[in-house]
N, C-alpha and C positions, 0 to 999 in steps of 0.2 A: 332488616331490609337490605337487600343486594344493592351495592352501588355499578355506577353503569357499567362500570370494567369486571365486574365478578360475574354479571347475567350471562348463564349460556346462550349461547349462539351457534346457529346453523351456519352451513357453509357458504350459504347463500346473503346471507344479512352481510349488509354495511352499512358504514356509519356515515350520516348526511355530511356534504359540504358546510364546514363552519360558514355562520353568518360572516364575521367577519373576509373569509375567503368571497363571498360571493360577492359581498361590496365594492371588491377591489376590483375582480371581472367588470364589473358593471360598471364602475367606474371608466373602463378602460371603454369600452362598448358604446359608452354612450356622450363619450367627452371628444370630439377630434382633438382638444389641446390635449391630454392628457398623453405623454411620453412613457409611463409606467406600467407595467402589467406582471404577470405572476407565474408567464411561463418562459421557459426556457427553451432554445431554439436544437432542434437537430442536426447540427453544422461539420461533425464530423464524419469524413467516408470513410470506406474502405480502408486505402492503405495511413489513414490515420491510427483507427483504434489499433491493426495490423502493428502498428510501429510501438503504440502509445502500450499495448500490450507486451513487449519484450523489452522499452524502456522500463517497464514499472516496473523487470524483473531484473534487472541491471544499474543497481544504485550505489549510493553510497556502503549500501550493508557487505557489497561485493569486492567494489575495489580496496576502502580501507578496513574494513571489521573482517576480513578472511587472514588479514594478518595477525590478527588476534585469536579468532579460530586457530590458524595452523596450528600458532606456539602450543596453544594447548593440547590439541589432539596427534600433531604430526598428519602424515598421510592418510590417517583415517578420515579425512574433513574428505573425503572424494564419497568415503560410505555415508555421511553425516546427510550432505548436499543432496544424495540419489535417494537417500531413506522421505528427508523432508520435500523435495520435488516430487516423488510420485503422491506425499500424502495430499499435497498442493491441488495434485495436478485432479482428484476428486473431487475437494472442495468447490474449485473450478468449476468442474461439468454439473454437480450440483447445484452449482447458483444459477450459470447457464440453462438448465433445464428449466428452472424456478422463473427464469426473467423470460426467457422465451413462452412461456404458459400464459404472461399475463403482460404484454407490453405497456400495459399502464402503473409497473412498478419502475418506480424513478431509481428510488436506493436502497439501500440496505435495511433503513429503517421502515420503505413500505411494505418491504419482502416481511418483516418480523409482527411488525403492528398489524396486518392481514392473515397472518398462518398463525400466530401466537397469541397476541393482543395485543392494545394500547402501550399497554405501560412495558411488553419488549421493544416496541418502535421508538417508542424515550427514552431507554436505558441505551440502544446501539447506535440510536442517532447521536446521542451527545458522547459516546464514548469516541465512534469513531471519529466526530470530529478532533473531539481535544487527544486523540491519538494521532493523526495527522497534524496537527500544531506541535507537538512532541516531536513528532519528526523532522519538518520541519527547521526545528530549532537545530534536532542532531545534523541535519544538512548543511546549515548554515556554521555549527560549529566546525563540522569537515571542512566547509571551503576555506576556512581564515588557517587551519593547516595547509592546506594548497597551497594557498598565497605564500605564506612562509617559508615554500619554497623556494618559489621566485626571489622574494626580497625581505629575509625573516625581522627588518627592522621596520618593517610597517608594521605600528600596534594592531593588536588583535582584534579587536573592538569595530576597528573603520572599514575593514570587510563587511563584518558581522551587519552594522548598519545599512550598508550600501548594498546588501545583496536582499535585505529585508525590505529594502526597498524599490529596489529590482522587481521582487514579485510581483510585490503590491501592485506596481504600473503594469506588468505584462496581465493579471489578472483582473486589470479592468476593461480588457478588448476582448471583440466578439470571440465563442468558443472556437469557429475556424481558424482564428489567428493561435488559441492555443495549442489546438492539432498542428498547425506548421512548425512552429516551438519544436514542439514534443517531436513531430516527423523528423527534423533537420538532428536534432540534438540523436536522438535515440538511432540515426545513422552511423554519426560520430563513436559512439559507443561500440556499435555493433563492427564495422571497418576496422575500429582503432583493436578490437579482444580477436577480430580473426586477423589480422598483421600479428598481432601476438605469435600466437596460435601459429602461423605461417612461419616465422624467424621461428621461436620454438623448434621448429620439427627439422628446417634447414640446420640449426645447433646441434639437436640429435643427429642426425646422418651423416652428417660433417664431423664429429667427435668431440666439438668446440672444446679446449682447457684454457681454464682463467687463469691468466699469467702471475697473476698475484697471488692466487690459492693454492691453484696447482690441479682443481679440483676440472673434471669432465664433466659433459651432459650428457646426462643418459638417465632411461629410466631406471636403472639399478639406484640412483638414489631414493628411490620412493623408498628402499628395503634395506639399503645401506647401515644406516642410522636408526636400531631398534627396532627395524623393522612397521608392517603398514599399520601399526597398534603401540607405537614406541611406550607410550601412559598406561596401558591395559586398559581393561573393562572403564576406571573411574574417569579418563580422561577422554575414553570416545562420548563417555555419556554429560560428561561436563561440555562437550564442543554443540551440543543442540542447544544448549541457553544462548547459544551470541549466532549459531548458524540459524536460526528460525528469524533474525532479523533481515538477512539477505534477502529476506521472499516477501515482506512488507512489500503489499504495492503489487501483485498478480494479481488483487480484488479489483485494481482502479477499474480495468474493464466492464464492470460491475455497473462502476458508476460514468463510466464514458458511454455505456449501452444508451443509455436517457436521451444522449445527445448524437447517436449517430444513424446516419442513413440505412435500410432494410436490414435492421439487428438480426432477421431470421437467417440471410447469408452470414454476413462477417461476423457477429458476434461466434459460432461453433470455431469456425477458421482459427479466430483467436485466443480461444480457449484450446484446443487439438497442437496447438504448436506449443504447450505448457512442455510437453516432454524436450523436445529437439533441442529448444531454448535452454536448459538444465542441462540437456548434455555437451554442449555447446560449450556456453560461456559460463557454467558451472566448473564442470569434471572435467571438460576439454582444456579450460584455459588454466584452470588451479594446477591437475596435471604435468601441462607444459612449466608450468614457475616451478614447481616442484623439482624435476627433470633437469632443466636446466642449474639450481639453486639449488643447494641440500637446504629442507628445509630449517635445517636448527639457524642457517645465516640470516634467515629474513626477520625482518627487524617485524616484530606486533604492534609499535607504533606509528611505523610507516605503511605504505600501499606496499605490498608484493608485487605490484605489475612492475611499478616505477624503479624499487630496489631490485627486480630479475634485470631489466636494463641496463642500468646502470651497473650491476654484476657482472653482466657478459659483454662491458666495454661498450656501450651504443649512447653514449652519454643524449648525443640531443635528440635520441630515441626517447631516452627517458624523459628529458625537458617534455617532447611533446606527449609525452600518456599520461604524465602532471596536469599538464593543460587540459588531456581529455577528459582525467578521473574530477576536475575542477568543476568542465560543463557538465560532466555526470552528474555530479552531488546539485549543480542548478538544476539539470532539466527533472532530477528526484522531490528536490523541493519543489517545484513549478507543479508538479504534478499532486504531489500531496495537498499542494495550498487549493489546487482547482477543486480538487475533492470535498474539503472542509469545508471550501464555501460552499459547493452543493448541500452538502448534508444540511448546513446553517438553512438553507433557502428552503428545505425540505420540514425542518422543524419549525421553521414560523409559517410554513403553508398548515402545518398541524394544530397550529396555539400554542405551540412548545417552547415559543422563542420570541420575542417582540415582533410582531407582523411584520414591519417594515422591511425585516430582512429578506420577507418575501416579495418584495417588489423588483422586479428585472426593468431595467431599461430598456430602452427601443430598440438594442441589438441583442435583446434577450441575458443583458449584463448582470447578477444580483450584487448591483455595488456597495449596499450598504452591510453584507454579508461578507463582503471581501474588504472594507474598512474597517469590521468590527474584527475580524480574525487577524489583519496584519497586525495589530498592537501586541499581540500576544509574538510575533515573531521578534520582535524587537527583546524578549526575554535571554537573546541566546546571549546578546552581550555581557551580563552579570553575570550568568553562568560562565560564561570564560576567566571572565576577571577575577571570580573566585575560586578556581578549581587551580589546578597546578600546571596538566598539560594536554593540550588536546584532546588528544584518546582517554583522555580519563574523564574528561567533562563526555564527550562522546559515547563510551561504553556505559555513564550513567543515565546519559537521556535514551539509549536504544533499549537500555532492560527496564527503561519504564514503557515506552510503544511496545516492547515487544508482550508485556505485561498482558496489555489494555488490549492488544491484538487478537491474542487466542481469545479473547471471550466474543469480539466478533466474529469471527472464525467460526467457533462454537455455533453461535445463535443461527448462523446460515444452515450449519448442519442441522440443527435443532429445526430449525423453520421448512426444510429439506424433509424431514422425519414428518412431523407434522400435514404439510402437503401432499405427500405419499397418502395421509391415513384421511384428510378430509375432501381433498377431489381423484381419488383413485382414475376418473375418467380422464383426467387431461396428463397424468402421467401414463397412463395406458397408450393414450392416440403420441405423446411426446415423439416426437422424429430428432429427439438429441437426447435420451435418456441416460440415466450418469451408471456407471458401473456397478453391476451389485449395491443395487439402492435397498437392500433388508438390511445387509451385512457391513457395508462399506461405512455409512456415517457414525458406527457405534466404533469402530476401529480406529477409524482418525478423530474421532471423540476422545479416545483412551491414549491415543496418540500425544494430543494438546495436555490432557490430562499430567502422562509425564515427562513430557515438555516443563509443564508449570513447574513440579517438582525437583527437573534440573537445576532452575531460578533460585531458589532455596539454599541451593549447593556452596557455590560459590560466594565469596565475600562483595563481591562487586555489582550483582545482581542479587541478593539477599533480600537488601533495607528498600531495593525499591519492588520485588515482589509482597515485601511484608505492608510495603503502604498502599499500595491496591486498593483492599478494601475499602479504604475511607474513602477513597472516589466514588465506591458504588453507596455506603455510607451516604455523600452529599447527594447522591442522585436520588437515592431513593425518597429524600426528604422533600429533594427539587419535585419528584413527582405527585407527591402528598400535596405539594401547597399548588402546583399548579393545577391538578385534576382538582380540586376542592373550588379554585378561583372560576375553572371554567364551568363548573355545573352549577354554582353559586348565579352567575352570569346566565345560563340557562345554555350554553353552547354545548355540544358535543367534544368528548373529551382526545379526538383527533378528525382529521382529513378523512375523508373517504377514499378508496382504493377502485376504483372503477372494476365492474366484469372485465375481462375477456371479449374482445369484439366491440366496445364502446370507445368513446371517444380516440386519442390519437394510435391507438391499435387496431380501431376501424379503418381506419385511413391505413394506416400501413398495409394491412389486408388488403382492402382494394385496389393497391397497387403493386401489388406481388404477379 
């Protein structure tokens, strides 16, 4: 006999609202006392997700893991950045086309548990949470290097704490406060990389020489030194294991769609400035460090923004891009934790996760979802205390998110595929359709593919590609015993995905 998840299905069937889901509604419905409910509020506009989408492209993996890139590849990290941003910039329009079809997809995991099945919406919902907690952590290990700028005799540790807890408070206010966060912060970024960008090019045309080296700014360093391939072949293709972590975080829009006002305008907007953003504070600003800096001087365990600074003499220039690249690495973390907790709030709307975490507060808060995920942020502390030096605690928690990434990555393309082949109609009528949708997902499929491969390569991203599996190992057992509990129970073994046109997509409609 077929269990409920192997029975075919039409494209039209869904799976009922869990009992326990509806008690909770009803609950809220029919109690004035009752302060708790289960949905989440629409609080973010325009020039939120607008911001929210170029911060999540501008993190930690930019300002200090490019230093680590360069060393490896030299000047080819500008071909590395422009290969992985256009494959990005598909992914993108693909999930955009996917969440514009059906605005009763909250996350990642409805998109997959709806075009796939059950048990893909379990496998990417818990991956990508505990990938975002990975991060996370690598975020929080980056700011206690920050700090130690400032004042390298403050222990490592009491950042680590204090920013862990940082979070935790900014993410238990309403999600329009967290749009303001993200708004203010992802300005600072963006101002502080075109000042760069700006002094940069004043250097070039000027001819700046560094009195101490003797060395000029020009672009002729890009070529100087071994030229734009200085490693050959093995070392542009070893620089895509540590550059596909830069791009961690162009999905959040994904999951900031859930919560923002008329997705059919700003979500496209958001997704179409994937390219500009790449060229920009990708190739634009790496470029100019380069330029300015030969690259063999910049340090792989510091920021390149801070050491191109500080190299051409601008010392409390550098102090303050310390200071920026500090609130970068927060508003990157800020961002990731808001995401986790969605997904959490999303798994226990499913039965995937203790229910409770699906209860939102009166300001549409899911606080017990953002209490159960902060405890895992407080991990990043014993990672420092056991590792040697920053960057090395840092380069082993990003090759494990970067790990756990590609395969959501993957599932969107996969669920992208999928949606093409069972509602052909609502990609036909789609007025945002993604590029070469026969051709395009199996390309950037093959692309992650030898991405993963890179991981392998190297000794530092190695042991944490080879432990992968055993995470999908616990998942898969995790979904054995939970599908068995909830059919046991007599419940359906997830949430239901609303049509098209129903509930708060109805409403959106009607007011377009």
């Amino acid at each position: 006999m077929l269990t409920v998840d192997q029975r075919p299905t039409k494209p039209t069937q869904r799976w009922p609202i869990p009992p326990h889901a509806q008690e909770v509604e009803t609950d809220v419905s029919n109690s004035s006392s009752q302060t708790e409910h289960v949905k989440l509020e629409r609080g973010l506009s325009n020039r939120h997700l607008q911001l929210i989408a170029i911060g999540g492209a501008i993190g930690t993996g930019l300002f200090l893991g490019s230093g680590k890139v360069i060393s490896l590849t030299g000047p080819s990290v500008l071909f590395i950045y422009a290969v992985i941003g256009c494959m990005m910039f598909f992914v993108m329009r693909a999930l955009g086309e996917i969440l514009l079809s059906n605005l009763n997809y909250k996350t990642f995991g409805d998109i997959a548990k709806d075009l796939i099945g059950p048990w893909a919406g379990f496998f990417v919902s818990w991956t990508y949470w505990f990938t975002w907690v990975v991060i996370c952590v690598a975020d929080i290990i980056a700011i206690t290097g920050y700090v130690a700028y400032f004042n390298p005799s403050i222990p490592s540790w009491l950042p680590a704490v204090l920013a862990a807890a940082l979070l935790t408070l900014l993410n238990l206010q309403p999600v329009r406060f967290f749009g303001e966060f993200e708004f203010w912060f992802a300005l600072i970024k963006i101002v502080a990389i075109l000042a760069l960008i700006a002094t940069g090019i004043v250097l070039l045309v000027t001819g700046f020489q560094n009195p101490d080296t003797g060395t000029s700014a020009s672009l002729a360093n890009l070529f100087n030194d071994g030229g734009l391939f200085p490693f050959g072949l093995g070392g542009f293709l070893l620089g895509f294991q540590l550059g596909i972590f830069s791009f961690i975080g162009v999905e959040l829009i994904g999951t900031a769609a859930a919560e923002t006002k008329d997705p059919h305008h700003n979500l496209p907007k958001a997704v179409n400035s994937i390219v500009l953003r790449v060229l920009i504070f990708y190739i634009g600003a790496l470029t100019v460090i380069m330029a300015i800096t030969p690259w063999r001087d910049l340090d792989p365990n510091d920021s390149p923004f801070v050491t191109t600074l500080a190299y051409a003499g601008f010392g409390a220039a550098a102090l303050a891009i310390n200071f920026v690249v500090l609130t970068s690495a927060a508003s990157s973390a800020n961002s990731g934790f808001y995401s986790g907790t969605r997904m959490m709030h999303a798994l226990a709307r499913d039965g995937h996760a203790p229910r409770k975490f699906a209860l939102t507060d009166a300001r549409g808060v899911p606080r017990r979802a953002v209490f159960f995920s902060c405890v895992f942020l407080f991990s990043a502390t014993p990672i420092l205390l056991a590792g040697d030096s920053v960057i090395e605690a840092f380069t082993l928690v990003s090759s494990v998110a970067s790990t756990l990434i590609l395969f959501v990555w993957s599932m969107i393309l996969i669920s992208y595929l999928m949606y093409i082949r069972k509602f052909p109609e609502r990609h036909a009528s789609s007025r945002f359709q993604a590029p070469l949708p026969k051709i395009g997902p199996w390309v950037v499929l093959a692309f992650f593919a030898f991405i993963a491969s890179t991981l392998l390569l190297a000794d530092d991203t190695r042991l944490p590609m080879l432990c992968t599996p055993l995470w999908f190992v616990v998942l898969a057992v995790m979904w054995q015993l939970r599908k068995r509990t909830l059919l046991r129970e007599g419940q359906p073994i997830t949430h239901a995905v609303e049509l098209p046109g129903t509930g708060e997509d109805a409403e959106d409609l009607s007011t377009r």
